[in-house]
N, C-alpha and C positions, 0 to 999 in steps of 0.2 A: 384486478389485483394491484394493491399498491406498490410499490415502488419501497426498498430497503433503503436507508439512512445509506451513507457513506460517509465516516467520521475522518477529515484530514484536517492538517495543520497549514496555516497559510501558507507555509513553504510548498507542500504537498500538492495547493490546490494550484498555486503556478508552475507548478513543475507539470501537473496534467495538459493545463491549459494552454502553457506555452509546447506541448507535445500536439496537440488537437492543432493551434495555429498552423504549427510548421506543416506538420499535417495536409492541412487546408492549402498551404498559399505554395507552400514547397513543391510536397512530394507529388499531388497532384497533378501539377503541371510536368514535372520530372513521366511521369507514368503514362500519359497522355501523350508526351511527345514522341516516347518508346511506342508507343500504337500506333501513331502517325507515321511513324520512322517505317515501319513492321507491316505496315500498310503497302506501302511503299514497292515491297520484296514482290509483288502479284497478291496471287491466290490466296486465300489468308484461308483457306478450308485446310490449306498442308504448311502452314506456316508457323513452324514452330518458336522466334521468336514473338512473333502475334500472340500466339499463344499463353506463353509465360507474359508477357506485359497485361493482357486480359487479367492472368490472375495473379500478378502483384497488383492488380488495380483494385480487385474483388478486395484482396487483403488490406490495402490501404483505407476501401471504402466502410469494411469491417471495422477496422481501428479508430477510424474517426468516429462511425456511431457508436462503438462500447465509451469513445473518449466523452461523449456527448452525453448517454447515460449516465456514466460516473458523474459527471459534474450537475447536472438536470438535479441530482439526489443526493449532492455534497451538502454536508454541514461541514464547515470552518471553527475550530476551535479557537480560540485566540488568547491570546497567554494571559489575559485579564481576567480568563474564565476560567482558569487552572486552577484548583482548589487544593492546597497541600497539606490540609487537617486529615484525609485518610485519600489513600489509591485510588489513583483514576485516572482516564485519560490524558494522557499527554506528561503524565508528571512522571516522574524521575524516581526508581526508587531502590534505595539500597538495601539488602538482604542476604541473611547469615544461616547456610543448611545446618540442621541439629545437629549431626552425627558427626560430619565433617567438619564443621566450623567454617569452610569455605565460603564468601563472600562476593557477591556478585551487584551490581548495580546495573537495572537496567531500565528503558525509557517506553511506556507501556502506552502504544500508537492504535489506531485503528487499523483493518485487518490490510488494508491496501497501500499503508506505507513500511508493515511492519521488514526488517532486517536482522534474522537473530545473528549476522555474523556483526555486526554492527551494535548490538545490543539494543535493537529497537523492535520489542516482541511485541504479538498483535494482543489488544483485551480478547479473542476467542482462543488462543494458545493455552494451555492446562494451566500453565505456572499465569498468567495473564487474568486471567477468568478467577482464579483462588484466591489472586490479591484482590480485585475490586474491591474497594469499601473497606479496606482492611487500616489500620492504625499502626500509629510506632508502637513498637512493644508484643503485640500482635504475631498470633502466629498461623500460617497453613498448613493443611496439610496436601501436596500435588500428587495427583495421580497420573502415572504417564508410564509409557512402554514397559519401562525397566525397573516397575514397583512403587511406590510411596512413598516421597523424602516430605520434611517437614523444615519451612524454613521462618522464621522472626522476620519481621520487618524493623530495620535500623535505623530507615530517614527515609522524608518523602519531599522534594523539592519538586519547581515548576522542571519540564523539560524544554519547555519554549524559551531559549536565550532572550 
């Protein structure tokens, strides 16, 4: 079975990779010594902090390989590749709901950097997935929890600074 895309932004992919390092060179050794240490106590069959250091180690060893995945199967967008003639990855886009008039601009990421408190929504989110491909001028319609709103798109710039 193949392996899914991961769509991040360079920022995105160092912020992984420097996590998987620290990971690596850090916390490992930090987890290890806690076992050593724990070792230490005797009997480690009733040794409850042996115990918990076994499984912060499981967990750490966990995090390094999903960290390892993710990036095995990154695509790096890069802001040369931004395209601002209609919606899409990485680009920036501002938008006006019909009824409300309300206006919102937000920076449409892939799904593993998205932040909607931040306004950084994933392309699989309702309002995300309705813009793709979309134009200034252009309008969708979103379907989500709380009914149907219908919003114009008003500008679409790079979101990569």
């Amino acid at each position: 079975m193949a392996e899914e895309t991961t769509l991040l932004t360079e920022e995105g992919h160092r912020k992984y990779v420097d996590r998987l390092n620290y990971l690596k060179t850090v916390r490992r050794g930090q987890v290890a010594e806690r076992i050593r240490t724990a070792k230490e106590f005797g009997d480690i069959s009733e040794n409850a902090e042996y115990e918990s250091a076994k499984a912060e180690q499981a967990f750490v060893e966990g995090e390094i390989s999903e960290l390892e995945k993710l990036l095995r199967r990154a695509q790096i967008i890069k802001k040369n590749e931004v395209r601002t003639d209609e919606v899409g990855l990485m680009t920036r886009v501002t938008i006006e709901e019909a009824a409300s008039g309300e206006k919102m601009t937000v920076d449409l990421v892939g799904s593993k950097e998205s932040d909607p408190k931040t306004g950084r929504i994933s392309n699989e989110s309702p309002i995300g997935a309705a813009l793709l491909g979309k134009r200034v001028g252009q309008t969708v319609d979103v379907k989500a929890p709380g009914g149907v709103s219908t919003w114009k798109v008003l500008e679409i710039k790079s979101a990569l600074a």
